[in-house]
N, C-alpha and C positions, 0 to 999 in steps of 0.2 A: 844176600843183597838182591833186592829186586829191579829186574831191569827194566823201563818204558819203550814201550813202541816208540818208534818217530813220526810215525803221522797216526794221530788221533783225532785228524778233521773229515769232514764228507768230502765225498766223493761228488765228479761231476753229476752222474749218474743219477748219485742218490739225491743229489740237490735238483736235481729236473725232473726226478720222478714224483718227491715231495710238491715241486711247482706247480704238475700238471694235475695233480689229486685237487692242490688248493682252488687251481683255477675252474676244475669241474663240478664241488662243489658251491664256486660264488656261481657260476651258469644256473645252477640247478635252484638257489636261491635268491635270484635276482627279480624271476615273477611274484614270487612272494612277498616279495619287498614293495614294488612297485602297486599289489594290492593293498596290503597295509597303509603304504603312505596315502594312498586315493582314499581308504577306507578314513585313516584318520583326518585327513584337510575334511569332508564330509560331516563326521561326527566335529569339528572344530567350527564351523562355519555354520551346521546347522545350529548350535549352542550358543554361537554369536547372535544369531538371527531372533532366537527365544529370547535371549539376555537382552535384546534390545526390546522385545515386545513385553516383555513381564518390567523393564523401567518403564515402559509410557503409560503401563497400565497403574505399576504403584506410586507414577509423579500425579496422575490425574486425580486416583482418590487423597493422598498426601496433599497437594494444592486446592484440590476443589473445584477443578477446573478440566473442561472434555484437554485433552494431551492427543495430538495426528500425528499419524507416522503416514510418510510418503514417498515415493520412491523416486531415486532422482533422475531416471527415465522417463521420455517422454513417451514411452513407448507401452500403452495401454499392458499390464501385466510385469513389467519384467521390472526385478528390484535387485538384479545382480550387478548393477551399476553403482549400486550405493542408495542410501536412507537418509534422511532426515525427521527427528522428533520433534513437538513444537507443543506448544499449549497454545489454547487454540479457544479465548477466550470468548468469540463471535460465534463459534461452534460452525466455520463456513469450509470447514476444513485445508483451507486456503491461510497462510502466513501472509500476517496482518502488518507482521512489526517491520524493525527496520532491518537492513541486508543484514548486518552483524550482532544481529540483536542477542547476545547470549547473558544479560546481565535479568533475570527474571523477579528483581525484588521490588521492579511496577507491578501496580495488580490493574488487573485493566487490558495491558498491551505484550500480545506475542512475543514468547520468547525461543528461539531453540534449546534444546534439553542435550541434543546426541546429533552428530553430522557421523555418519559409517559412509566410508570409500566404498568403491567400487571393491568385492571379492576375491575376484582375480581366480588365476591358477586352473581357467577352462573350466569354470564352475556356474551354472545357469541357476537364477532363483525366479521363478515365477507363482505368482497369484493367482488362484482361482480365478472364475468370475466374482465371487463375492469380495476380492482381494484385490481387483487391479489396479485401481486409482489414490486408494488410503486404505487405511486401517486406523481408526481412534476409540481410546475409552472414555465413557462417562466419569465424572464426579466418584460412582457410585463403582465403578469397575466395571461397566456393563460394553461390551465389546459392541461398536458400531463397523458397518463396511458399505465399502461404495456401490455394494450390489444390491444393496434393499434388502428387506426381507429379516427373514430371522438370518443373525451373522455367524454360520454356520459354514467352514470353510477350511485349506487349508492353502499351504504355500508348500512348493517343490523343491528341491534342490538337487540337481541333479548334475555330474560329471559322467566323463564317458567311459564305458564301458562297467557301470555300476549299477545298481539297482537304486541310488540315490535314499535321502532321506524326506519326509514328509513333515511339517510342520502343523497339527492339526490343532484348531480351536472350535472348543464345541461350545452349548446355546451358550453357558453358565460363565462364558472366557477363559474357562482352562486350556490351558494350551500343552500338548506333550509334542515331542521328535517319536517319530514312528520310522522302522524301513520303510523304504518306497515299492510301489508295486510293479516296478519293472520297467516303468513307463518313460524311463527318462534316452 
């Protein structure tokens, strides 16, 4: 017959030496964490920012109509306050229709497509010069901007302590997410 110990549980010891191993590893992994999560809101936000630029570009050829994107900043450049899409059938890049105008089955009269909030989360998104006022596509998908010229440009995104991402549109209106170059 076999006999059992009476105590077959931990020990103080061993229970606070197990604690402090645990607790030395989360120390050790907690910057890594806090990079990933900044890495990720970045890659999430810049994806958002594309996703709204590749609908105004495929509402405009889809409708037939120039489609403005504008940021809801009065603040020359900055569009981490939030966006608004609109078709933009005067081509004045200015919203024509009425405050709540989301019903677009007038043809004729401005409608909004997308209202995006404010970012949030200590995250900055700025326009070029070619980028600070609007951004809208032609009919044909041809990328216009409020800086003239060939619309050639991109937009920033940047949080702190990152090297941010880059939203770039080149002549043809392709647009990729690039890293950033440090700048932010």
């Amino acid at each position: 017959m076999k006999k059992f110990a009476a105590n077959n549980g931990f020990t103080l010891i061993e229970l606070m030496i197990t604690l402090v191993v645990v607790i030395i590893l989360a120390a050790i992994a907690a910057p890594s964490f806090n990079s990933l999560i900044r890495e990720n809101r970045l890659s999430t936000q810049s994806n958002l920012f594309l996703s709204s630029l590749q609908l105004a570009k495929s509402e405009a050829i889809r409708r037939g109509v120039q489609v403005t994107m504008i940021p809801e900043s009065n603040t020359p450049g900055e569009w981490h306050q939030g966006w608004r899409i609109f078709t933009d059938w005067n081509s004045n890049e200015t919203f024509n229709g009425n405050v709540n105008a989301t019903d677009c089955s007038t043809e004729g009269q401005d409608c909004y497509l997308l209202f995006q909030e404010n970012i949030g989360n200590n995250l900055t998104l700025v326009g070029d010069s070619q980028y600070e006022d609007w951004i809208a596509f032609s009919p044909s998908g041809e990328t216009l901007s409020s800086g003239g010229g060939l619309p050639i440009g991109s937009f920033s995104l940047c949080t702190p302590n990152t090297n941010g991402r880059d939203i770039v549109i080149n002549g043809a209106g392709r647009m990729r997410v690039e890293e950033g170059d440090g700048a932010c």
